[in-house]
N, C-alpha and C positions, 0 to 999 in steps of 0.2 A: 504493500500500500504506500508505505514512505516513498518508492520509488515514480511511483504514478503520480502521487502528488508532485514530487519535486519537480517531473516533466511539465502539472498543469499551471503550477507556480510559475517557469519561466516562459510560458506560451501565455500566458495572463500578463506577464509584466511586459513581452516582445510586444502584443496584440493589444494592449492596453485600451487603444480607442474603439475596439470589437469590443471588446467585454464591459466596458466604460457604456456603452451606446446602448448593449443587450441589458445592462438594468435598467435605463433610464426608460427606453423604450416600455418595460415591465411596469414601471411604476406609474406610467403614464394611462396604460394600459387599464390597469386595476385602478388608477384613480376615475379613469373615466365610468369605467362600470361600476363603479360605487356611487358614481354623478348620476347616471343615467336608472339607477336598478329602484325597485320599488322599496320606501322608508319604512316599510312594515315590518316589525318584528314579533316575534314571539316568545310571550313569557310564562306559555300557559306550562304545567308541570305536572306532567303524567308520571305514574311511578307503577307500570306493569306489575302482575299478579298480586297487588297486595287486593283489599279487600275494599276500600277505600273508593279507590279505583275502577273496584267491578261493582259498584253502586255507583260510580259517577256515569259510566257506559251503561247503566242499566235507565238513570235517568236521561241519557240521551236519545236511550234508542224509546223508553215508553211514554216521555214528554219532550216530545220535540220543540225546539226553541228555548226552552226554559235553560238552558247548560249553556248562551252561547257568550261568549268570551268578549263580549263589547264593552268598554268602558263604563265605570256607573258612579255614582257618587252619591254619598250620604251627607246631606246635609242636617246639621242638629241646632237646637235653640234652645235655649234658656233665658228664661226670663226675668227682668230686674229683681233683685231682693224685697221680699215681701209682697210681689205680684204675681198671678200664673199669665201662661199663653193664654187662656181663654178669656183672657180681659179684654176689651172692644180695640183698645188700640195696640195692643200683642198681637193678636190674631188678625189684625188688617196689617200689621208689619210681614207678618209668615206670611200671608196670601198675596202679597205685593211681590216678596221676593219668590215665591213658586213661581209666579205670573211671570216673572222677567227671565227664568229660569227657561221657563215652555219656548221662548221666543228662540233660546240661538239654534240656529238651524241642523246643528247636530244634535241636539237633544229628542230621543224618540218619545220621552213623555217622564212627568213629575207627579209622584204624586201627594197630594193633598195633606201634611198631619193629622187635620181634623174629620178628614172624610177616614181614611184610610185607618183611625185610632189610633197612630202610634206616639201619644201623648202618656208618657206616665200618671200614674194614679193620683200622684201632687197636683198636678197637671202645670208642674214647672222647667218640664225639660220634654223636647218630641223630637223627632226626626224628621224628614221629609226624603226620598230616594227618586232621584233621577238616571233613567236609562238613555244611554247615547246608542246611534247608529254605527257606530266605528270602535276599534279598539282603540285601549290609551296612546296608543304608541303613533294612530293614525290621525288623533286629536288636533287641531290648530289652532293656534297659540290666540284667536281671535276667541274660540267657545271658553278658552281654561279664563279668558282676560272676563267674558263674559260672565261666567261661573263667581268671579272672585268678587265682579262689582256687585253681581247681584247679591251677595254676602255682606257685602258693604254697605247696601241701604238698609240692609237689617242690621247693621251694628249704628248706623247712625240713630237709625227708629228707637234707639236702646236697648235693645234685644245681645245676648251674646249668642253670634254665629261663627261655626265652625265646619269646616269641610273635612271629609274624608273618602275613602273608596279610591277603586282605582283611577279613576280620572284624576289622579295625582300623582301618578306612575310616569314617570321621563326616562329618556336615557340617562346611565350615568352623567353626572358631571364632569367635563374635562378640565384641564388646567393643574393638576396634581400631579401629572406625571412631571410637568418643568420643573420643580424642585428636584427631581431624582437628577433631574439633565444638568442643571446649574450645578450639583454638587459635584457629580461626574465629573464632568470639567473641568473645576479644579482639581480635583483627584488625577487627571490625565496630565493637567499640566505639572504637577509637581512631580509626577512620577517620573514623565520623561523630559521634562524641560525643553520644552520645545512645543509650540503651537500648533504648529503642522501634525506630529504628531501625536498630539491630542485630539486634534480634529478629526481626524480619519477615523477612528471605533465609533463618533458621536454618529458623525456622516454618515457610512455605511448603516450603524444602529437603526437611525431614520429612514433612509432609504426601506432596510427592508422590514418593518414595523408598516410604514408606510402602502409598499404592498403587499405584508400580511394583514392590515385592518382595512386595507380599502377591498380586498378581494372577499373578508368576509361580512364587508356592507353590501358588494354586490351580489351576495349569493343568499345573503338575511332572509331574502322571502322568500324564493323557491327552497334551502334548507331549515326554514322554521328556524332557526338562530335566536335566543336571546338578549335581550340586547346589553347583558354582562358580557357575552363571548368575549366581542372586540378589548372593552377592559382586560380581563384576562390575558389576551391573546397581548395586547399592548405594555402589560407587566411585567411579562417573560420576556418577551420579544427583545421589547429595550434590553432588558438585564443581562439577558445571554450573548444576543446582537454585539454589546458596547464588551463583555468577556471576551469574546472568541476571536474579535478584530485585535484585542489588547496583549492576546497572547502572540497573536502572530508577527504583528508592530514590533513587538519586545524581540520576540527571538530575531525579527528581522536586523537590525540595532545589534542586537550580542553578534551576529554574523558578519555585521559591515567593521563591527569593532574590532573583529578577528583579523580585517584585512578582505576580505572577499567584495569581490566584484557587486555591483547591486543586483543585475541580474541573478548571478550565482546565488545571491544572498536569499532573494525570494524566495527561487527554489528553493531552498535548502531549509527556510523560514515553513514553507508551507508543506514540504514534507515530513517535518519532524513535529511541530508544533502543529500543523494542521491536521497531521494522523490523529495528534492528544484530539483535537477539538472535532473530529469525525466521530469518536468512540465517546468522548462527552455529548455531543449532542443526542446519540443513541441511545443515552441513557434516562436523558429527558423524555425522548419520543415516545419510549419504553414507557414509561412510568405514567404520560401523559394519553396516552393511547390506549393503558391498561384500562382505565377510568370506564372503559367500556362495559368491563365483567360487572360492575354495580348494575347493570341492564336501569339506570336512569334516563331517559333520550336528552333530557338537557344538560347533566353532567357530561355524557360520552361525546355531547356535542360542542360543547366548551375545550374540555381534553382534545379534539380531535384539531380544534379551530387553532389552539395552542402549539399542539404537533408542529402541526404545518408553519405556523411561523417560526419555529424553533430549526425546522427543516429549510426554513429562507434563508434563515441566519447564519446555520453551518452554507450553502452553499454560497453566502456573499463573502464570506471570513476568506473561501477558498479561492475564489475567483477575482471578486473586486479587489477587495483589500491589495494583493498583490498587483493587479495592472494599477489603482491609485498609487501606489510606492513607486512604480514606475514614472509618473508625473511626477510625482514627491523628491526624488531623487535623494540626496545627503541631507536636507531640510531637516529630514524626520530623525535625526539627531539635536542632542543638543549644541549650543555653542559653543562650549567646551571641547565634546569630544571633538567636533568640525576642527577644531583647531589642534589638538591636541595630536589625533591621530591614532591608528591601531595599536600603538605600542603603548598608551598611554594604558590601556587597561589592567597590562599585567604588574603597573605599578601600584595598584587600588591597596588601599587597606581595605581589611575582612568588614564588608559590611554586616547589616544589624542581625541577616538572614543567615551568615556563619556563625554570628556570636551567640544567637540563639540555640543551635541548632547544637553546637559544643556546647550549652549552658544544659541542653535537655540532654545530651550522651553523657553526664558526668552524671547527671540526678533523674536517670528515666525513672525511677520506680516512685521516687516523692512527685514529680510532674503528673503520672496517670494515674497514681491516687488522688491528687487534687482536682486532676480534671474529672474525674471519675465521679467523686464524691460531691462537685461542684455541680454538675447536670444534675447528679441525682437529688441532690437538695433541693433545686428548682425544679423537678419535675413532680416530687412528692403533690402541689393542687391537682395535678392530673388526676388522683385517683378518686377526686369529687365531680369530673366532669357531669354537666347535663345536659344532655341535649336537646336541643327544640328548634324553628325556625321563626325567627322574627316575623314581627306585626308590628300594628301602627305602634303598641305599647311597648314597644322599642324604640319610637323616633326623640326624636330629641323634642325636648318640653317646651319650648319655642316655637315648636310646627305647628299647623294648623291641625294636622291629621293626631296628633299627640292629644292636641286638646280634645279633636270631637273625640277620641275614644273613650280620654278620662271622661266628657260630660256625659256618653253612653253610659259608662260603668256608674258615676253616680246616680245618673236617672232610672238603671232600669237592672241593677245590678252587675256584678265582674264577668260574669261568662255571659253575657249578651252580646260581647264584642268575637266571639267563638261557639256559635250553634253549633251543634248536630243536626246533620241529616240523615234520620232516618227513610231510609228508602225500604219500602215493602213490595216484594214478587206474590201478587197475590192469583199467578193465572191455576196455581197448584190449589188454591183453596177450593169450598162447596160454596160460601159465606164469606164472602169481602169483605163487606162492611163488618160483621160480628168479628174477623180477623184482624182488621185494622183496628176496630173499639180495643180486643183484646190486646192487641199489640202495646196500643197508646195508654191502658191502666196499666199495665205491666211495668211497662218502662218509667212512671210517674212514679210509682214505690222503691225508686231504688234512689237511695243516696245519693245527695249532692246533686239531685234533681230540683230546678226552680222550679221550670214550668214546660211543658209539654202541649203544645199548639194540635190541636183538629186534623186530623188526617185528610189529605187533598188529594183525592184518584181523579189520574189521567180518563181521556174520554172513551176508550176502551174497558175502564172497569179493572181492567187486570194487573194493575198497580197502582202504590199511595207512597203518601212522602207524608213524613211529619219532621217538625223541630222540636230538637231535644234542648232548653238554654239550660247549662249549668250555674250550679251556686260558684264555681272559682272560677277562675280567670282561667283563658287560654291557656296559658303554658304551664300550667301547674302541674303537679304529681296527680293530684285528685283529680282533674276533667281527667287524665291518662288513664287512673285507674275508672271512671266512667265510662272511657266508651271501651274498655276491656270489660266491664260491668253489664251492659247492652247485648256487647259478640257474644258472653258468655251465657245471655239466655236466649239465643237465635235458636238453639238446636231445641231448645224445650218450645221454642214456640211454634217453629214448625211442626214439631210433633203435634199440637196441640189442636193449632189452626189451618195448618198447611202453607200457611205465610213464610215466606221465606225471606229475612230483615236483616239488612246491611246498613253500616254506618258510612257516613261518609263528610264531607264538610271540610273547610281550610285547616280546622283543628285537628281531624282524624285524619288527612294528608300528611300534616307534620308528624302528628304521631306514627304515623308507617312508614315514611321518611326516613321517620331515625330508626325506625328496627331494621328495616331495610339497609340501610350502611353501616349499623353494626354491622350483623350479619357478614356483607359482604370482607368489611374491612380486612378477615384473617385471611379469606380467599385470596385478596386483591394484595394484600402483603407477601403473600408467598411467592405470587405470579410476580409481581414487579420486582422482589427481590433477590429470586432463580434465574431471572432471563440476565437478570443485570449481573449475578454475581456470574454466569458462565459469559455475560461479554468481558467482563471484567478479568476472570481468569485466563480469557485470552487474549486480553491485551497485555499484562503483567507475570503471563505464563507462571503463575502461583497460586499456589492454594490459599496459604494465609491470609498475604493482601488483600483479594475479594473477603474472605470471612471477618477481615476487620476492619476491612471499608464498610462491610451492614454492619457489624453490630456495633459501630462509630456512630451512623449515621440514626441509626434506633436510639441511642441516648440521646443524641440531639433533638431528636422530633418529638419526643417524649417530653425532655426539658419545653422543649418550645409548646406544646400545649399547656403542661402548668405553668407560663406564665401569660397566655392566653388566657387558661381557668382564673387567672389571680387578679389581673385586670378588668375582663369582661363580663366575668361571671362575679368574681368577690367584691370588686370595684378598685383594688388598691392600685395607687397612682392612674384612676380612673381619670380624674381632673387631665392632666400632663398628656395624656392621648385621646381627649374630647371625648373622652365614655360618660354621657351624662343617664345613662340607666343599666342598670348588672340585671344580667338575664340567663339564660340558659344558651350555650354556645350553641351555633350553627349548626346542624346537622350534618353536614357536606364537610364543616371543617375537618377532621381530625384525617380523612379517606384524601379528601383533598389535597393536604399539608403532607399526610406521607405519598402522593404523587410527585407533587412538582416540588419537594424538600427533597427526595430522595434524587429526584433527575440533577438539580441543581449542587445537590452534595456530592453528588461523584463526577462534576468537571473539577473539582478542586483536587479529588482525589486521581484523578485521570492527569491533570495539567502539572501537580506537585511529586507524585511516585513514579510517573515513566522518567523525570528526569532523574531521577536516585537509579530505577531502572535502567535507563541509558549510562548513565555513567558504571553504574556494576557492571554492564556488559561488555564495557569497554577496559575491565579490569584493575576498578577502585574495589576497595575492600568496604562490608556492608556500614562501615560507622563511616569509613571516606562522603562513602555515596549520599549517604544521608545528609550531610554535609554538604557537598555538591549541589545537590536537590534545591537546598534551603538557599544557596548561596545565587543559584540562578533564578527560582520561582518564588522566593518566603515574597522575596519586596512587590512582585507583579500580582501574585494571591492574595495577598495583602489589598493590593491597589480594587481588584478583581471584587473583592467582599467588599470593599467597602461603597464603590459603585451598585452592585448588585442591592447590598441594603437602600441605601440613598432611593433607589427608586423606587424598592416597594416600598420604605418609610413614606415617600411621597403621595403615596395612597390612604394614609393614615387621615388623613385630610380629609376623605372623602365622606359626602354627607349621606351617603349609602353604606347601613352599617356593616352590608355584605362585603364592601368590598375592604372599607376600616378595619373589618378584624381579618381579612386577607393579607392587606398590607399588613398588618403589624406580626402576624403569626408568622407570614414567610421572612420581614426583615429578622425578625429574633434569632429564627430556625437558623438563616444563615448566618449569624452573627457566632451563636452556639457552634453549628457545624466549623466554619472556615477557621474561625481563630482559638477555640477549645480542642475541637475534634481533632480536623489535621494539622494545625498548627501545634499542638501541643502534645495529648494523646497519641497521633500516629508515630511522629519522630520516637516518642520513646517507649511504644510496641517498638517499631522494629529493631531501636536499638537493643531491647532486650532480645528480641530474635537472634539478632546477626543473621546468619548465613540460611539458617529457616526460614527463615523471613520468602526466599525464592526459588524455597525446593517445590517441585514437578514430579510426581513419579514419571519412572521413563513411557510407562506405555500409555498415559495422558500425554506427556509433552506429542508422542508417536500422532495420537487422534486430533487435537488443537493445533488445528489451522497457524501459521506464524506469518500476523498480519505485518510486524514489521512497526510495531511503534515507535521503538528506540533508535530507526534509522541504522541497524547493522546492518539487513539488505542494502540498502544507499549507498552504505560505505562501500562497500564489495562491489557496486555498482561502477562508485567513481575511481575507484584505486586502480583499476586495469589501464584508466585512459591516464592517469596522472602520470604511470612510471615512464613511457614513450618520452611525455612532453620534459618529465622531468630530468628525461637524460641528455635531450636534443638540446635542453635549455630553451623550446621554444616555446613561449606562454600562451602560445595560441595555438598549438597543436592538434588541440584537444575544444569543442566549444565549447563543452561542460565545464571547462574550470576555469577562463573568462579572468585568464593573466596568474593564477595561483597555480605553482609549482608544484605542489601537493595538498592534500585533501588533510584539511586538519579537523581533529577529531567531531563528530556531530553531535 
């Protein structure tokens, strides 16, 4: 493989304006069909075989219409203290604002609080619900403007109005990811001292971000897309994008400082380093792609949207990045070395990444205890995890959707804001209606039931639907153990009545949600952690390595959920990362976090041990190599993690708390992985290995492929053309070595 690359590296950097012209042409491409493609997206959330589910398909197929996914919005009122809505001038305020509600032209109809009842028994708080013709996402910003005034003349009337529902559903917010880019930045310039480049990972990063999110706006509506994907897809992207260009910039740098031609240099840049960054990216794709076995369609289709930008990023690292170095020319040093010259390197004192690296070979056993001990101390909240998915009673208490939910819960009680739907199969009974009565006192006598609403059959008769409101709130332990309360008298009631009764409702969603990725989680850890540890073993042709690259990367993600749990869930230093309410963690998170934590964790591990690998091959001894590793990758891994954080910290920002505790769970994860795991941890495993560290039994090394990470084939490659030229003296003998008299080590 190193060989192949070294060939596409100097045909990228010969060809430079071909390959320069074929992305740009791409982006132009994908930007257009993102211009032209329909803004529709989909955020509807199906979750095959659970039960949930087959009561939502059961309400589609025996009430049609009633299931369909258009925009709606609850509007609620409360009335001044010491007065109710029903006072002459309350109730001509609510009738004024319904009235101006009826009027925008996407509204399919409003109805009434007073005709419709939905006035509490105070008669100080009611609702009113309006149905749109369109989903949220296909909303214009003229009905949300109209929505908000007609709000507004009920708050001037004196009345407190409040909106909620999904007609308040937008795409994420952008503008969060420029912090990760700004820090970047600096980080690139101080790394390499030099503008140029620093430029070039940001460049390329955009470029193909660019046409990873423009390709999947233009594919949103024909693939049903969420409109999280592109987020996602735009978090990795950067992160990995601004990595994979940074490794190969650097190694290109360490090669021109050796003395090598820049052509040569690319080469040699993108077959050594861009092998690392081929087998890292794999292991992203891996882990992001697995997401599928959860059989969620909107997870595997986030993962899948992610893959694929992760998949642009390794092929820009390989292609562009080299033909830009071509343009770039000596630039992409700094002025120093411009000045100084090849030989200036061998006079460096041991930077921070040697002193380290001897500081952990003297003391490996007190370093992997401390780091050992240190995850495991922060991982300890983990073992309180709870899972649920966010509702309005997650937004921040400033929203308008926060307030209508609290004035729902005061007016009409805490689980009003999360019904039950019960749905009943009644084509098996003698006696519908006596099955349905029976259904509906059945279910009225069990705990933590408020109230139980009239059963409402479809116009065939052969089914009914009732709402179950519980006494707790949504995400409670209690509504959980109710609608497990429900399932569990379905089998006595069919027996009884022939009724066959499924629960279903946003609240019994989430609840199957999270059993559901439990569930999967141990599956989906196995699969992503077997494919990666046999790519792993055969890029590093060892046993060990892979086995302590996972169980590195396992105490990291572990650490990094409890202090998820600690923040989001407990609240502490909730203030410091805008947690203004502790709830029960994502459902998605913890399956999520070991995908793209685990992809993410093993470029470090892939970009920092093939060079300890490369160097052992080449015949340092295993504490040299270790040493080596650190001395060429601590300060670029370094550089690597703290980009990487920077940008999903930049997300932290975000007023969508799915994607707030995204950011922050993956920056921590990496923060834990890159500078605990293998900056600390790994150096002293292997120091206490030594020579274990990259034993093979022979008839494994016999069956494992040798892709060639550490550029031995390369060498053996370029050595036969070097000795001709090296004899003749002519430096041009040969056009693979581009003035270098021999091939010095890779």
């Amino acid at each position: 493989m190193a060989t192949f690359l070294y060939r596409l590296g100097r045909l990228a950097y010969r060809r430079r304006w071909y390959f320069a012209l074929i992305w740009v042409l791409l982006l132009v491409l994908a930007g257009v069909g993102a211009a032209t493609a329909s803004k529709s997206t989909n955020n509807d959330f199906s979750i095959p075989g659970t039960e949930a589910q087959q009561a939502f398909d059961l309400l589609e197929k025996r009430f049609p219409g009633n299931t369909e996914q258009n925009a709606s919005a609850r509007v609620v009122f409360k009335a001044p203290d010491g007065q109710k809505l029903t006072d002459a001038k309350n109730k001509k305020a609510v009738e004024q604002v319904i009235g101006e509600l009826r009027k925008s032209s996407q509204v399919a109809g409003a109805a009434d609080p007073f005709e419709g009842k939905t006035v509490n028994k105070d008669e100080t708080i009611g609702y009113a619900s309006a149905a749109y013709k369109v989903k949220s996402t296909d909303l214009t910003e003229d009905s949300r403007d109209e929505l908000k005034d007609a709000a507004q003349h009920g708050r001037d009337a004196g009345l407190t109005v409040e909106v909620g529902g999904s007609v308040l559903q937008q795409m994420p917010e952008g503008g969060s990811e420029i912090i990760g880019i700004a820090v970047s930045a600096v980080v690139l310039v101080i790394t390499f001292g030099s503008l140029i480049a620093a430029g070039l990972p940001l460049l390329t990063a955009i470029i193909g971000v660019g046409i990873g999110v423009s390709s999947i706006a233009a594919l949103a509506s024909v693939l049903d897309l969420s409109s999280n994907t592109s987020t996602l897809a735009m978090m990795i992207g950067l992160a990995v994008g601004i990595d994979y260009a940074l490794f190969i910039v650097s190694r290109y740098r360490a090669e021109l400082a050796e003395g090598r031609e820049r052509e040569e240099a690319a080469g040699r840049a993108v077959g050594t380093a861009g092998s690392a960054v081929v087998f890292a990216g794999l292991t992203v794709v891996i882990a992001l792609a697995g997401l599928a076995v959860v059989n969620i369609p909107m997870l595997t289709k986030m993962g899948m949207a992610a893959a694929g930008t992760v998949t642009i990023a390794v092929l820009i690292a390989l292609s562009l990045i080299p033909a830009l170095l071509g343009f770039a020319g000596n630039q992409v040093l700094a002025r120093k070395a411009r000045k100084a010259g090849p030989d200036a390197a061998a006079a460096e004192k041991p930077n921070m990444g040697t002193r380290w690296a001897r500081l952990v070979l003297r003391r490996p056993v007190l370093v992997l205890a401390a780091g050992v001990l240190g995850l495991g101390a922060i991982a300890v909240p983990a073992a309180s995890l709870e899972l649920g998915l966010p509702d309005d009673g997650a937004a921040s208490k400033n929203t308008t959707q926060r307030k209508a939910y609290d004035l729902l819960s005061e007016g009409f009680g805490p689980g009003f804001n999360g019904p039950l739907i019960g749905v009943m199969d009644l084509s098996g009974s003698k006696d519908a209606k006596g099955a349905a009565q029976k259904v509906q006192d059945t279910l009225a006598k069990l705990d933590n039931v408020a109230t139980v609403t009239p059963a409402q059959f479809n116009k065939a008769g052969d089914a009914a639907m009732l709402m179950v409101v519980p006494k707790s709130k949504p995400t409670s332990t209690e509504t959980e153990d109710l609608v497990h309360a429900i399932r569990g008298e379905s089998a006595s009631l069919k027996s009884d009545t022939g009724a066959k009764v499924l629960v279903t409702g946003a609240t019994a969603m989430n609840i199957d949600v999270s059993q559901k990725l439990n569930d999967a989680l141990l599956p989906y850890l196995a699969l992503v952690v077997g494919l990666a540890f046999l790519l792993l073993m055969v890029v590093f042709r060892s046993v060990l390595v892979p086995l302590k690259a996972a169980l590195g990367f396992l105490l990291s993600v572990i650490a990094a959920l409890g202090a998820v749990v600690a923040v989001f869930q407990w609240g502490w230093l909730g203030g410091l990362f805008g947690v203004e309410e502790t709830g029960p963690i994502m459902s998605m998170m913890p399956i999520f976090m070991v995908g793209v934590v685990f992809g993410l964790a093993m470029d470090y591990e892939v970009f920092l041990v093939t060079r300890m690998r490369e160097a052992y091959v080449h015949g340092e001894r295993p504490g040299e190599a270790v040493v080596t590793g650190f001395r060429h990758g601590a300060r670029v891994v370094t550089a690597a993690a703290v980009i990487m954080i920077s940008v999903f910290a930049g997300f932290i920002g975000s007023s969508e708390s799915m994607i707030k505790m995204i950011g922050f769970g993956l920056a921590i994860a990496v923060f834990f992985d890159a500078f605990v795991v293998r900056m600390a941890i790994v150096p002293a495993v292997l120091a206490l290995l030594g020579k274990a560290a990259w034993w093979l039994p022979g008839w494994l090394s016999k069956v494992l492929p040798n892709v060639d990470v550490e550029g031995e084939g390369l060498q053996k490659h370029l050595a036969p053309a070097a000795a001709p030229a090296a004899a003749s003296g002519d430096a041009d003998a040969d056009p693979d070595l581009d003035g270098k008299r021999e091939p010095a080590r890779v």
